[in-house]
Structure formats: C-alpha cells, structure tokens
C-alpha atoms as one frame of an Amber mdcrd trajectory, in Angstrom:
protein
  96.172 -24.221 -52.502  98.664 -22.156 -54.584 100.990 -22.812 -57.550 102.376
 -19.342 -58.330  99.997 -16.734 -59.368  97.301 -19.512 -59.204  94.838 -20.818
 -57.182  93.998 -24.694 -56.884  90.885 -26.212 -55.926  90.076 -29.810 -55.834
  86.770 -31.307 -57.275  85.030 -34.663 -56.884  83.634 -35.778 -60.337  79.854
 -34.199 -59.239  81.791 -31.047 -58.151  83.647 -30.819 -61.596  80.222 -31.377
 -63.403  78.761 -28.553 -61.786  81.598 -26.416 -62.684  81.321 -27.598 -65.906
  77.851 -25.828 -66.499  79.210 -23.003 -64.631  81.969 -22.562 -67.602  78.593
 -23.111 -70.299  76.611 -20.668 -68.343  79.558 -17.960 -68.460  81.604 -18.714
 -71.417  80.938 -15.418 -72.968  81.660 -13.290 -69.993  84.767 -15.667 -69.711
  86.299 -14.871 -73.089  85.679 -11.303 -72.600  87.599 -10.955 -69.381  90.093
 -13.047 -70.899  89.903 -15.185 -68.056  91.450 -19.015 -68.333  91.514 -21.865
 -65.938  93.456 -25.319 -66.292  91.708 -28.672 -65.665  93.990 -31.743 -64.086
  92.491 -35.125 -64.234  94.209 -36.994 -60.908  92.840 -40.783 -62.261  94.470
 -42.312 -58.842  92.026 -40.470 -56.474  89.309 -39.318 -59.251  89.579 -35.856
 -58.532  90.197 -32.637 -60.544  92.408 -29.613 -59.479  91.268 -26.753 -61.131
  93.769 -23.974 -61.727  92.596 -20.188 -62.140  94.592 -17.133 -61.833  94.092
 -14.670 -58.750  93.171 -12.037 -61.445  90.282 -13.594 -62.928  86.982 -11.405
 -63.116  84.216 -13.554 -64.113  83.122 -15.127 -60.518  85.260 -18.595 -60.954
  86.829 -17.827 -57.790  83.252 -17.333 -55.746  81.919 -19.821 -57.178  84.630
 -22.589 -56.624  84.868 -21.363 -52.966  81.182 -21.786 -52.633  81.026 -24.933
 -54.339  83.904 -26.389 -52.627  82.810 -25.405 -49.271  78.995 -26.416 -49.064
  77.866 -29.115 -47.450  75.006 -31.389 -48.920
C-alpha cells in the first residue's frame, strides 16, 4: 500500500518482532542514511502497518517485502 511518498506494509505481531531485530541489527546503518520508518499499532486486528519512505537506503524495503511475502 501507499500513503504519499510512503510505503505501507502490514505485520502480524511475529512479523513485527522480526522486524524489530532487523531495526537492532541495522540501527547504525539506519541513522547514517537518515532513513526513518513509522510504527502503527491497529489493537482491533493486532497488526502493525509499518510506514517507510520510497527513498530509504538501508534494505527496510527488501526486507519487509521478503518478510511479508514468505510462507512458513
């Protein structure tokens, strides 16, 4: 999905945990892009949309398509 110059991508809780380690695991590289994201907490269906911009250079994108798009 899109909001502007964003992209949205839904997680389950065990989706946003493993994005969660992914932020840990490239904080520093994050920061010195200057690369953000947004986290939305959606408590009716226990989901997450995270929000990063289309510019971003540190891999969120790959990785949130890959994660998002597996199957287990």
């Amino acid at each position: 999905m899109k909001r502007g110059d964003q992209k949205i991508f839904r997680l389950t809780k065990k989706q946003f945990k493993e994005w969660d380690i992914f932020c840990t695991e490239h904080g520093k590289e994050m920061y010195m892009n200057k690369d953000s994201y947004s986290v939305e907490h959606m408590p009716e269906s226990n989901t997450y949309n995270i929000l990063i911009n289309f510019n971003e250079q540190s891999g969120m994108n790959n990785f949130l398509i890959n994660l998002t798009t597996k199957t287990t």
